[in-house]
Backbone as CSV, one residue per row, in Angstrom:
resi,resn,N_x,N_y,N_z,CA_x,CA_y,CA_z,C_x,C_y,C_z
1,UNK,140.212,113.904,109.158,139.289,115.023,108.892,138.148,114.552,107.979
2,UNK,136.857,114.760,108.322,135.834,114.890,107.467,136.482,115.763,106.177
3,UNK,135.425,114.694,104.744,135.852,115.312,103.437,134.644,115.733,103.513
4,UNK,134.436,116.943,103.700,132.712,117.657,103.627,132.829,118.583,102.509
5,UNK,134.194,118.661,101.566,133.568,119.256,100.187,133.478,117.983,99.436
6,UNK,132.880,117.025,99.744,132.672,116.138,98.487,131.052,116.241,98.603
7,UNK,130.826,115.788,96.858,129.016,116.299,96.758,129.154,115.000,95.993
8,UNK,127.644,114.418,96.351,127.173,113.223,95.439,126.839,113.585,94.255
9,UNK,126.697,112.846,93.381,126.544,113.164,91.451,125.607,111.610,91.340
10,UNK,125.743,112.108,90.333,124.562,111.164,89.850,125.038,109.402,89.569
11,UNK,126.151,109.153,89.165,126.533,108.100,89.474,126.240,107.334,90.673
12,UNK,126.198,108.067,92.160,126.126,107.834,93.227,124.684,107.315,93.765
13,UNK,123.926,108.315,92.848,122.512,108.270,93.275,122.250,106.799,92.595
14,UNK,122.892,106.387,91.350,122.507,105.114,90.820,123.081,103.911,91.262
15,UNK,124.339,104.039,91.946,124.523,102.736,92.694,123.898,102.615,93.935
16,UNK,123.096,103.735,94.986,122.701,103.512,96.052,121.515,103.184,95.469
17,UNK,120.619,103.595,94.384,119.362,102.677,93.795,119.416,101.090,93.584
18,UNK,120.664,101.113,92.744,120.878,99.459,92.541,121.042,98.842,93.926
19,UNK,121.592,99.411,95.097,121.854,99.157,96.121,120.542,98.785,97.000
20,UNK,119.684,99.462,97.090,118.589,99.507,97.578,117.485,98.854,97.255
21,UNK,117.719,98.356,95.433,116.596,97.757,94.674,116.860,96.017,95.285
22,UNK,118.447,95.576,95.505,118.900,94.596,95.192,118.936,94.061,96.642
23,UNK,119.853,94.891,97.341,120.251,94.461,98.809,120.033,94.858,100.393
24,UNK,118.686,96.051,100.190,118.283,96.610,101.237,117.904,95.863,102.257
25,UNK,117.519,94.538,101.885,116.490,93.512,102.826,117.401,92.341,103.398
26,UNK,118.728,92.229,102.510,119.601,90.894,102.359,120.077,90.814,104.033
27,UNK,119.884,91.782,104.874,120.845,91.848,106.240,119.600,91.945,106.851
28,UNK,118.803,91.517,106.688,117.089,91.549,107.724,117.364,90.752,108.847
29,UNK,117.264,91.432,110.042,117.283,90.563,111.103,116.727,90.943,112.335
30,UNK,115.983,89.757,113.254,115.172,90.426,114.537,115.607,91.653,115.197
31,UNK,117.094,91.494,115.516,117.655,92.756,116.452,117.509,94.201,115.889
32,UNK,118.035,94.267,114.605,118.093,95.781,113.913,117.243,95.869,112.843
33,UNK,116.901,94.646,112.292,116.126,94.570,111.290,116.597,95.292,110.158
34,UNK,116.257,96.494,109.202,116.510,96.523,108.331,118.214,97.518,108.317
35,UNK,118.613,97.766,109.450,120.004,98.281,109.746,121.426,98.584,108.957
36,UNK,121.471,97.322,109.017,123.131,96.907,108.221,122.330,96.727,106.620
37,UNK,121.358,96.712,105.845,121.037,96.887,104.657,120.862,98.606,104.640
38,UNK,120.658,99.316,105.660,120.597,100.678,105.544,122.129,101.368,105.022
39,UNK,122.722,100.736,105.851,124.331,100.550,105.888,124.975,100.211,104.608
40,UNK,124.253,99.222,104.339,124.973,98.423,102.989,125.409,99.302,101.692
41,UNK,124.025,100.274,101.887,122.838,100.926,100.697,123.956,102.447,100.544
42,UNK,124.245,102.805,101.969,124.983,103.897,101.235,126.777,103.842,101.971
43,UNK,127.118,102.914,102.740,128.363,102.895,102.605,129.527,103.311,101.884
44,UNK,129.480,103.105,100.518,130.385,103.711,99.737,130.328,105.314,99.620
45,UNK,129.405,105.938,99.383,128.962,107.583,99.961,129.570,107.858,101.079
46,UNK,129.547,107.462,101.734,129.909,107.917,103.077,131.694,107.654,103.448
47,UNK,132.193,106.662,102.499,133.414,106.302,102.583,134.125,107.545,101.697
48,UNK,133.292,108.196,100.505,133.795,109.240,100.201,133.555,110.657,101.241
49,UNK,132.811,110.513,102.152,132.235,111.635,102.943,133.056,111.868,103.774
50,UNK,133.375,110.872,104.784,134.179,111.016,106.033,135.753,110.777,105.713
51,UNK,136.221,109.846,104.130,137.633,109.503,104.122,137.676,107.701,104.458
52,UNK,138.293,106.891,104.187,138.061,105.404,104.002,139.173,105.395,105.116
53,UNK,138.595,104.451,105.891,139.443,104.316,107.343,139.788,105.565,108.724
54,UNK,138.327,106.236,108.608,139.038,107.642,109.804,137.891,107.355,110.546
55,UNK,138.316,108.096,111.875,137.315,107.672,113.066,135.839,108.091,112.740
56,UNK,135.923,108.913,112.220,134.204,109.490,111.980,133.561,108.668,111.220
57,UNK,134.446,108.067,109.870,133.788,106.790,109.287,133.128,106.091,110.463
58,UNK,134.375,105.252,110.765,133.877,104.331,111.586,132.600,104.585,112.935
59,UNK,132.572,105.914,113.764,131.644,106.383,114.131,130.037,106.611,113.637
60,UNK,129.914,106.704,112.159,128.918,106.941,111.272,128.886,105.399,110.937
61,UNK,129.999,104.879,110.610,129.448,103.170,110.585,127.860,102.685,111.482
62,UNK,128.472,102.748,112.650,127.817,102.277,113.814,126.366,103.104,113.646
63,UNK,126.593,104.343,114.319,125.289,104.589,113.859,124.080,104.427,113.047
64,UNK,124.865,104.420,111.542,123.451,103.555,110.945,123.370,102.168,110.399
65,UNK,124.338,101.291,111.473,123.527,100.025,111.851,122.906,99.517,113.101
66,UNK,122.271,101.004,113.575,121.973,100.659,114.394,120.252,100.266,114.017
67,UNK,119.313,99.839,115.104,117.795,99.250,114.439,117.308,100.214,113.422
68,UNK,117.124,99.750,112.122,115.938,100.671,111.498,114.914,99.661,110.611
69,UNK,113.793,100.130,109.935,113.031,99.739,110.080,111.838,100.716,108.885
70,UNK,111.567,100.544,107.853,110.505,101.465,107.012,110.209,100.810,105.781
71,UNK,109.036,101.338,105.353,108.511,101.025,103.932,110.070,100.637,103.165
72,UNK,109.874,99.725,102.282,111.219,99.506,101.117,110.547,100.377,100.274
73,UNK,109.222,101.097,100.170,108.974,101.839,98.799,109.448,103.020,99.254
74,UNK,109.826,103.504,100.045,109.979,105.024,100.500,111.365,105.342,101.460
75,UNK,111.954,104.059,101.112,113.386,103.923,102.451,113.591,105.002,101.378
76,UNK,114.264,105.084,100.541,115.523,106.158,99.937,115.193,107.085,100.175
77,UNK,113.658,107.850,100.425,113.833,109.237,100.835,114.273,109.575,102.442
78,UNK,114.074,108.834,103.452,114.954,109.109,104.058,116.679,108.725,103.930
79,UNK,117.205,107.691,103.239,118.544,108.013,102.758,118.781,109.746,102.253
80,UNK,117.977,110.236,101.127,117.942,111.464,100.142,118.691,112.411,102.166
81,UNK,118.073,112.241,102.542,117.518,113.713,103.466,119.301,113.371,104.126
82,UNK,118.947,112.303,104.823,120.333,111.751,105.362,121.693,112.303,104.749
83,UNK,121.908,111.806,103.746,122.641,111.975,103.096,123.261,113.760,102.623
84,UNK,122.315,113.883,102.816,122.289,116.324,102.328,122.869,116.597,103.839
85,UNK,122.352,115.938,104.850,122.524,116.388,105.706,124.305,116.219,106.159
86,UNK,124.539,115.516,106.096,125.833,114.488,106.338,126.681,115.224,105.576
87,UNK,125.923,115.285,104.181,127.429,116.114,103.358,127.548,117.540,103.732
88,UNK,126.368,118.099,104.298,127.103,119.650,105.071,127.765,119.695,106.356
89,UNK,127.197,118.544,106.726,127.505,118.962,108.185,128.376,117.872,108.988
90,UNK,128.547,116.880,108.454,129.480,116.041,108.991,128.969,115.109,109.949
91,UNK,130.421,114.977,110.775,130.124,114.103,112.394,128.818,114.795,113.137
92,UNK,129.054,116.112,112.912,128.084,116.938,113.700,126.615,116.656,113.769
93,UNK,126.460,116.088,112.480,125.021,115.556,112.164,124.495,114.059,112.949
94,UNK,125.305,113.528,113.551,125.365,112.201,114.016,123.771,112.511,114.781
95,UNK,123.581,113.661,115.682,122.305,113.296,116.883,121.227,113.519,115.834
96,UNK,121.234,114.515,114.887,120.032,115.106,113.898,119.822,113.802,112.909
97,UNK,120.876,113.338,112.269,120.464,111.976,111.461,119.332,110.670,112.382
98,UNK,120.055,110.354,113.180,119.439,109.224,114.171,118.028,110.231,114.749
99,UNK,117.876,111.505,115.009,116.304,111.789,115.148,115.724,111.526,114.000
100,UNK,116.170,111.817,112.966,115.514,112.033,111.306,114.802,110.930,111.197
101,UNK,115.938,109.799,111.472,115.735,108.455,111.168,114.804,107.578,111.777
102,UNK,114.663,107.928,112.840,114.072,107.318,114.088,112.362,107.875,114.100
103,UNK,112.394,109.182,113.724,110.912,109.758,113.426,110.329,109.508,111.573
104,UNK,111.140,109.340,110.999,110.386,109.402,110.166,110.286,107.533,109.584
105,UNK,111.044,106.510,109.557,110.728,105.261,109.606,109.535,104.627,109.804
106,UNK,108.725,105.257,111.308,107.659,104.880,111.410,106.299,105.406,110.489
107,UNK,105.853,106.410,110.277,105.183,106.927,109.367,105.367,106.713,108.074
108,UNK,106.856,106.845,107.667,106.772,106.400,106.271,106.647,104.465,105.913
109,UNK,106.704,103.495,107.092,106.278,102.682,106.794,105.142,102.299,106.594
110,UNK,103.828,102.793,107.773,102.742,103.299,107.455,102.129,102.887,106.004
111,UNK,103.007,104.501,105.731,102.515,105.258,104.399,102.386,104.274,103.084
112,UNK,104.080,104.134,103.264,104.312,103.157,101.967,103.762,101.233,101.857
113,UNK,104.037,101.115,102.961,103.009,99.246,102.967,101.914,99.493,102.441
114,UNK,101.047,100.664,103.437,99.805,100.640,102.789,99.277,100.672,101.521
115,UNK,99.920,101.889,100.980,99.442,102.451,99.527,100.795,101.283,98.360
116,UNK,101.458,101.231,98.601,102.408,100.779,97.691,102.485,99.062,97.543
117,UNK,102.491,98.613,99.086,102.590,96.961,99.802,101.586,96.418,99.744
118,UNK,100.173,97.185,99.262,98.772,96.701,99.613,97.914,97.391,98.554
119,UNK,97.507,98.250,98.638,97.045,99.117,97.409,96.946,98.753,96.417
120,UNK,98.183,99.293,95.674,98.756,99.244,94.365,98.811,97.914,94.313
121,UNK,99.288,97.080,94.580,99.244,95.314,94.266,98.059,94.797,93.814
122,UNK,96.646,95.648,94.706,95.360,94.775,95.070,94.508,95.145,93.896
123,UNK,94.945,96.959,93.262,94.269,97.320,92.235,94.323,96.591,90.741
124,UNK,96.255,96.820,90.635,96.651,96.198,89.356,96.479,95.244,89.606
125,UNK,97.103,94.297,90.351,96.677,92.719,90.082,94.997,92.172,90.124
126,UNK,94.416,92.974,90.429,93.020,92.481,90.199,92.856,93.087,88.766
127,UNK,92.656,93.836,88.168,92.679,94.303,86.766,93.622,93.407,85.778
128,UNK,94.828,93.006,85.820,95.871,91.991,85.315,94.906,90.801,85.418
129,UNK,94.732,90.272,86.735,94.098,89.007,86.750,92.773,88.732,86.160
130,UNK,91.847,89.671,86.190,90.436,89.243,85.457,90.818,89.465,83.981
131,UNK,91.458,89.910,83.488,91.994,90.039,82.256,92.474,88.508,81.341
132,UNK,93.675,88.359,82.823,94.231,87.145,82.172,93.478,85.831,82.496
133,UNK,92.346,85.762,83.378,91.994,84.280,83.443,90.867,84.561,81.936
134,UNK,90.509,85.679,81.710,89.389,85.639,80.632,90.330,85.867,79.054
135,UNK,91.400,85.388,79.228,92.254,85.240,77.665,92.744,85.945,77.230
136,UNK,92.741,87.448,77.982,93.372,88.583,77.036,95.068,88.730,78.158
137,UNK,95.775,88.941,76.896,97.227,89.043,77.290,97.328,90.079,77.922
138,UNK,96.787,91.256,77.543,97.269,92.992,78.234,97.166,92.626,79.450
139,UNK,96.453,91.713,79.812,96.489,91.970,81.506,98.045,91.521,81.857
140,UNK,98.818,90.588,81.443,100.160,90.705,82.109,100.910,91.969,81.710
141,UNK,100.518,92.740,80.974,101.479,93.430,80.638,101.191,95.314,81.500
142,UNK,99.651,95.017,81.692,99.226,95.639,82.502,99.675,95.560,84.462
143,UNK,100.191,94.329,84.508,101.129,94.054,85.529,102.310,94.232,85.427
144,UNK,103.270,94.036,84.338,104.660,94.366,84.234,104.558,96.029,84.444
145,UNK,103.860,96.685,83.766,104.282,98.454,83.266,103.624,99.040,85.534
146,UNK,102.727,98.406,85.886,102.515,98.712,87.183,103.676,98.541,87.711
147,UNK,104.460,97.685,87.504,105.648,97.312,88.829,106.749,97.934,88.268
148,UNK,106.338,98.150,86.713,107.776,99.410,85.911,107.885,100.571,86.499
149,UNK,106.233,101.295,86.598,106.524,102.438,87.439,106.561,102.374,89.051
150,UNK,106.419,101.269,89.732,106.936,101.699,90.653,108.186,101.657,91.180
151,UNK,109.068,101.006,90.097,110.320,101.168,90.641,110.769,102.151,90.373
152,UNK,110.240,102.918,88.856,110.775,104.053,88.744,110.105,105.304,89.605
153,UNK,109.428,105.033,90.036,109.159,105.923,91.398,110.192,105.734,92.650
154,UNK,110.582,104.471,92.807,111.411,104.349,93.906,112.781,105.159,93.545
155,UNK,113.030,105.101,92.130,114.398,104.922,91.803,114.708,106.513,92.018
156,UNK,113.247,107.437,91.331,113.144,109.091,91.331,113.393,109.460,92.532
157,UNK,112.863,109.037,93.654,112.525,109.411,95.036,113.595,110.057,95.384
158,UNK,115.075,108.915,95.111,116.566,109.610,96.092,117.015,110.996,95.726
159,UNK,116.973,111.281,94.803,117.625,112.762,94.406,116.631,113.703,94.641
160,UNK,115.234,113.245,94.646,114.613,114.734,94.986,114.160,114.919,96.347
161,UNK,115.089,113.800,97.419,114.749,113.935,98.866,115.811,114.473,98.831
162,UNK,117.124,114.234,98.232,118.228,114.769,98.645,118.406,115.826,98.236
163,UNK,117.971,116.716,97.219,117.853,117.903,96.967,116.929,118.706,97.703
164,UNK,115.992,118.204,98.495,115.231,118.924,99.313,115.977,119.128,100.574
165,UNK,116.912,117.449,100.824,118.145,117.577,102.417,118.584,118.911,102.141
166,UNK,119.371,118.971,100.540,120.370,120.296,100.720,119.689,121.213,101.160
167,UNK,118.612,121.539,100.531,118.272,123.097,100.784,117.605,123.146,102.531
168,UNK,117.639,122.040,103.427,117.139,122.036,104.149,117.846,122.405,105.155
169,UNK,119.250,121.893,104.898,120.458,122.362,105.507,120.919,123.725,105.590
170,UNK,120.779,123.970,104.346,121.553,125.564,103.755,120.601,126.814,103.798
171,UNK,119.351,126.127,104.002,118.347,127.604,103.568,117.550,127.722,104.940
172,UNK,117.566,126.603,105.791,116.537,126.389,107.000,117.144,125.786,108.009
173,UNK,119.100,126.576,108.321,119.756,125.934,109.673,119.006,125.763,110.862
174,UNK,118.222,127.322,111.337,117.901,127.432,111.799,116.548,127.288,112.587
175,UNK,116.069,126.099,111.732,114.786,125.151,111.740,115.311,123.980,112.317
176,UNK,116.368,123.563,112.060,116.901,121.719,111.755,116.734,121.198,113.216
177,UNK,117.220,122.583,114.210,116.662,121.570,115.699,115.155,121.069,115.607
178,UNK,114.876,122.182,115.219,113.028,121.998,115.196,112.397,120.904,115.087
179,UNK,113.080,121.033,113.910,112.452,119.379,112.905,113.211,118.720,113.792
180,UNK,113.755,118.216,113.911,114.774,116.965,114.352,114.058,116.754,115.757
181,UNK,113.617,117.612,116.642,112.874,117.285,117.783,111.580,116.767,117.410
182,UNK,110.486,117.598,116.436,109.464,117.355,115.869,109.725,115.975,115.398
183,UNK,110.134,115.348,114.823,110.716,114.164,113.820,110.595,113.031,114.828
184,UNK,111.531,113.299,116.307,111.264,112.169,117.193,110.217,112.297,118.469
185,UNK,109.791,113.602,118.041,108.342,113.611,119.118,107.612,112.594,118.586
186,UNK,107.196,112.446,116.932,106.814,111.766,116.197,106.724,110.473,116.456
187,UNK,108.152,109.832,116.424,108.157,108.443,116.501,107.939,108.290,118.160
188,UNK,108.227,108.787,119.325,107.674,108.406,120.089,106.381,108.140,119.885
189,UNK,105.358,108.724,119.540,104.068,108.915,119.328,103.865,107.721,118.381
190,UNK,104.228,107.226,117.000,104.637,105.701,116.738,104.653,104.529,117.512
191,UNK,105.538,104.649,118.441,106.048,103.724,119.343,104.240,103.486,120.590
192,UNK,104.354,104.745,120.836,102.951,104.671,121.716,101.444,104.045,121.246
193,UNK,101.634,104.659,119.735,99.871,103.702,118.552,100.803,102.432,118.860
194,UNK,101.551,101.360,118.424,101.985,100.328,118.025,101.850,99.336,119.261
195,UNK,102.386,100.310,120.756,101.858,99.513,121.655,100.601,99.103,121.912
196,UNK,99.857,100.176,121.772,98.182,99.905,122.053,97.839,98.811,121.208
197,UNK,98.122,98.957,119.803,97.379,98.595,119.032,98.119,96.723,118.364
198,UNK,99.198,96.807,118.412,100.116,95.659,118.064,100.608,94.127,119.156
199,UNK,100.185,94.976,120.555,100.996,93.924,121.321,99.707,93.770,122.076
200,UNK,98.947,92.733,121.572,97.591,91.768,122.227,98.044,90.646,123.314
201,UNK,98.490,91.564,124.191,98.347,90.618,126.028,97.338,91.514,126.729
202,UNK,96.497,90.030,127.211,95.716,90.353,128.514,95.265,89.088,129.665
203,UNK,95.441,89.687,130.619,95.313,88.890,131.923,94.359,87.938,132.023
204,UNK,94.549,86.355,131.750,92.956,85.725,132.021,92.777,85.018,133.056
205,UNK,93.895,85.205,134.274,93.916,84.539,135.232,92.685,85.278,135.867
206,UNK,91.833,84.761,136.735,90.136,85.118,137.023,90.516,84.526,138.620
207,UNK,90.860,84.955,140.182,90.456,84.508,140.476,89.158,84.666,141.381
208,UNK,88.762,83.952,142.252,87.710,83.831,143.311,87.945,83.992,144.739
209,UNK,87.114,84.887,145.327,86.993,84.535,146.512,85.468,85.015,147.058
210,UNK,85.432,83.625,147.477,84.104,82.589,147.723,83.423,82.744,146.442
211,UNK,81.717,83.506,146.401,81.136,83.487,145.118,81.750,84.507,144.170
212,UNK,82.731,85.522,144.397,82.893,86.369,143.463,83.966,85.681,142.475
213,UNK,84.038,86.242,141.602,85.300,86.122,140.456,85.619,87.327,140.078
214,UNK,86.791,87.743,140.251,87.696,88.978,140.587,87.944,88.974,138.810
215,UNK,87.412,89.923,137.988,88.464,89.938,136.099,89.348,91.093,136.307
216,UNK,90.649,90.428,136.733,91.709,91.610,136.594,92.087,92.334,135.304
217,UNK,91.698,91.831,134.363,91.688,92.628,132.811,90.573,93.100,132.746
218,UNK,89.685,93.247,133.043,88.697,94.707,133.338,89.144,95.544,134.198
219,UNK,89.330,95.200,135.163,90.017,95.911,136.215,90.630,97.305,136.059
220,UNK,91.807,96.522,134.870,93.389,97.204,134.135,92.086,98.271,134.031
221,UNK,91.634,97.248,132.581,91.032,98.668,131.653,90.547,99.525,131.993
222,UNK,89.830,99.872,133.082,89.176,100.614,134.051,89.892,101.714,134.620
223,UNK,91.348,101.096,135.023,92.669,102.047,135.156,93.087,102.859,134.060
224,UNK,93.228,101.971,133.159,94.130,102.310,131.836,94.107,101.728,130.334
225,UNK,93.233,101.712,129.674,93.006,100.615,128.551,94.699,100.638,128.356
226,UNK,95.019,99.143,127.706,96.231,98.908,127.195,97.511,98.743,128.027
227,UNK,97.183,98.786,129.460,98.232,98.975,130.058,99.165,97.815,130.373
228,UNK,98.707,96.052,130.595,99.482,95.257,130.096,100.436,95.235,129.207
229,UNK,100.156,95.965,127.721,100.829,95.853,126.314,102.156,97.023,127.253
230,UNK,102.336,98.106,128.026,102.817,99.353,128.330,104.042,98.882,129.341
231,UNK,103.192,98.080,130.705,104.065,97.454,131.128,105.027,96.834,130.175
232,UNK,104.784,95.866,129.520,105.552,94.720,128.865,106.983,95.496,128.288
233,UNK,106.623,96.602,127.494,107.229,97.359,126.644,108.398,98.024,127.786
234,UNK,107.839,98.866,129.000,108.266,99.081,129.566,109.582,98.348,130.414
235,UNK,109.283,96.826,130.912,109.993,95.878,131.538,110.853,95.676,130.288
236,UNK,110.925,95.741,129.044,111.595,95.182,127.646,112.861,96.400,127.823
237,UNK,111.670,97.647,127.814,112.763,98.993,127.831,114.240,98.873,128.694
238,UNK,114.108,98.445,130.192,114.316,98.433,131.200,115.686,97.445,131.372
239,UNK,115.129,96.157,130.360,116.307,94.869,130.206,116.938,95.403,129.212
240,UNK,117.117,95.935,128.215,117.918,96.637,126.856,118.734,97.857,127.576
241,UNK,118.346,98.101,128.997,119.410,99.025,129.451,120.458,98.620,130.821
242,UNK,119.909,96.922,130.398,121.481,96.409,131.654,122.421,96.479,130.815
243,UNK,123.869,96.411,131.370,125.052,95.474,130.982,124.727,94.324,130.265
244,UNK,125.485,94.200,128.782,125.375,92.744,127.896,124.349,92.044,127.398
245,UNK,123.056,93.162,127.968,121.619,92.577,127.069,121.330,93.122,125.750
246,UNK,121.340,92.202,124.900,120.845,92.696,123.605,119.373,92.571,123.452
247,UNK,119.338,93.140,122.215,117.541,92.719,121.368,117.809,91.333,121.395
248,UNK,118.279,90.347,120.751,118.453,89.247,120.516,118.338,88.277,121.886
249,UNK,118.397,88.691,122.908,118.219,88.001,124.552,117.242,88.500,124.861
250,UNK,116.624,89.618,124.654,115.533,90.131,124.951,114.567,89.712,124.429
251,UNK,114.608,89.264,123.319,113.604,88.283,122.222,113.549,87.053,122.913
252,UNK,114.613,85.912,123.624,114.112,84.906,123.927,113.823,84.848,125.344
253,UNK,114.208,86.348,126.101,113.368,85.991,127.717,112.015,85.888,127.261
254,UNK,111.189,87.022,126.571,110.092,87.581,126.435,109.054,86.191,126.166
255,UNK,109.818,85.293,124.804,109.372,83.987,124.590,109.168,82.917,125.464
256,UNK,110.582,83.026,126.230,110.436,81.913,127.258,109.347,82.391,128.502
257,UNK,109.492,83.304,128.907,108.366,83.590,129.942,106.733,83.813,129.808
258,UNK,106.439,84.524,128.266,105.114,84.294,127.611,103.916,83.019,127.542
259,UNK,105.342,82.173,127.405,104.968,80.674,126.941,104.354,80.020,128.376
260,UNK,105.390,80.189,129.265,105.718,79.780,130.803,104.106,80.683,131.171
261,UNK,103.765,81.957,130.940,102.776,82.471,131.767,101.708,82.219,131.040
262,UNK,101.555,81.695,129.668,100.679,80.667,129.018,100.037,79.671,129.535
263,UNK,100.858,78.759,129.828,100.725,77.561,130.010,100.140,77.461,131.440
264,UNK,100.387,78.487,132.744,99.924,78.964,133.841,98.804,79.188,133.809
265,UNK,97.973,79.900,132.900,97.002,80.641,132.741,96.965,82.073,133.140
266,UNK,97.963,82.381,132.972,98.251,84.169,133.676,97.730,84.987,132.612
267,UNK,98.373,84.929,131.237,97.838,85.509,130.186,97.532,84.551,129.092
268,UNK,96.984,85.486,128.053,96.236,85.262,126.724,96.286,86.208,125.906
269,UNK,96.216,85.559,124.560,96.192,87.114,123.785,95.251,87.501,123.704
């Protein structure tokens, strides 16, 4: 049986911080990428949630190692939400977590690289640095207290996403499909910018017949800007749903045949 009267306390919230500060990234890998550190981060929560050794554990195991993927400045607020959700509602939450997760990853990586991964680095450390090549000390220290608060921003984040999960659960049941559809309309819509904009293949095979030269990548575009990058994604989609293909085989057809239609002259980036 799910233990769904157990509630997180604050102890909890501080080892999934230390958890998250220390070991969120340590399980990074092509297939799931940031997954099994998602896993890592709140495992013990969840071992009090479901009971240590019962099928729903192990069911909720799997699930969130499965691919994820977001800002490290802003992962814990989706843990926060996760987590509210899980403790009301159990196994039951399994399809609403994995939408949650799946829509909001992409945007909040976005969000947080930009302003947090890029931003904030480019401001303080340029202020730190003209400081310190011209002799004055504050500028390192003007770099330490920048990276003080942003951890303590990271560290604030979990309890007041997860206090927003609860009430999101308890005060707005009757929203949660909503969102949870909204959430992965979302990341489809993610998935769709990233193709256009991330996966640079196009056709440079040109050929002739007699004086003309045929540009089948105008052609496309003419059809469909982007539609090489769509296919690709598509044929990727397609192999991830045989028998015994992983991400990890799917990564080295894609390589081996890229290279192969390289070297052809079929494509280019």
């Amino acid at each position: 049986m799910t233990n769904s009267k157990y509630k997180l306390t604050k102890k909890d919230f501080n080892q999934i911080n230390r958890r998250s500060l220390c070991g969120f990234q340590l399980g990074w890998n092509y297939e799931r990428m940031q997954g099994s550190g998602y896993l890592f981060t709140i495992l013990p929560q969840l071992r009090k949630i479901y009971g240590d050794g019962t099928s729903e554990l192990k069911e909720m195991m799997k699930t969130h190692s499965q691919f994820f993927n977001t800002s490290n400045f802003l992962n814990t607020i989706v843990t926060g939400i996760d987590l509210a959700i899980e403790e009301e509602e159990g196994l039951k939450a399994k399809d609403t977590v994995s939408g949650l997760k799946t829509g909001l990853m992409g945007p909040f990586a976005a969000i947080g690289d930009a302003i947090f991964g890029a931003l904030w680095p480019t401001i303080f450390g340029a202020v730190a640095a003209n400081m310190a090549v011209s002799g004055n000390p504050v500028g390192m220290f003007i770099w330490i207290v920048a990276n003080v608060l942003l951890m303590f921003f990271r560290w604030r984040q979990l309890e007041f996403a997860y206090k927003e999960g609860t009430s999101l659960v308890t005060t707005m049941q009757s929203k949660l499909t909503a969102i949870t559809d909204a959430a992965t309309v979302l990341g489809v819509f993610m998935v769709g910018a990233l193709v256009a904009t991330m996966i640079n293949v196009s056709v440079s095979f040109t050929p002739k017949i007699g004086e003309l030269t045929i540009d089948i990548q105008n052609s496309l575009d003419m059809i469909l800007p982007s539609l090489v990058p769509a296919v690709i994604v598509g044929c990727i989609y397609w192999l991830l749903g045989r028998k015994k293909m992983t991400s990890t085989k799917a990564i080295f057809i894609v390589l081996v045949v890229s290279i192969a239609l390289s070297a052809l002259g079929v494509i280019s980036k």
